[in-house]
C-alpha positions, 0 to 999 in steps of 0.5 A: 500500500502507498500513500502520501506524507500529509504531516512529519515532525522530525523531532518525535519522528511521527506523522500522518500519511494520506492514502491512496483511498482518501484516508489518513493514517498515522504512523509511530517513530517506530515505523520511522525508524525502522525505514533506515530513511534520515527525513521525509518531505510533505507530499513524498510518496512512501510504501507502508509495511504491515505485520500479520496483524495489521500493525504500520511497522516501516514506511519506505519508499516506493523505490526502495526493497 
């Protein structure tokens, strides 16, 4: 699943992510930091990574495998 970055605060590292669908999503620091990614940008495109149950646990982006 992709969306947009709609919201980032590089201080705690969270923010909120606008999908495809037209819902809003927000992920934790954890997803964050789990990305390997040092910032986003409002607008970037990114791929959400969910565990089994569900959970946002990496934002990436679309390029990256």
């Amino acid at each position: 699943m992709q969306g947009t970055v709609a919201d980032y605060d590089p201080q705690t590292r969270s923010g909120t992510l606008l999908l495809d669908d037209g819902s809003t999503v927000a992920f934790p620091a954890e997803a964050f930091d789990a990305s390997g990614l040092r910032l986003l940008r409002l607008g970037q495109r990114v791929r959400l990574e969910h565990d089994p149950a569900g959970t946002l646990v990496r934002i990436t982006l679309p390029t990256f495998q």
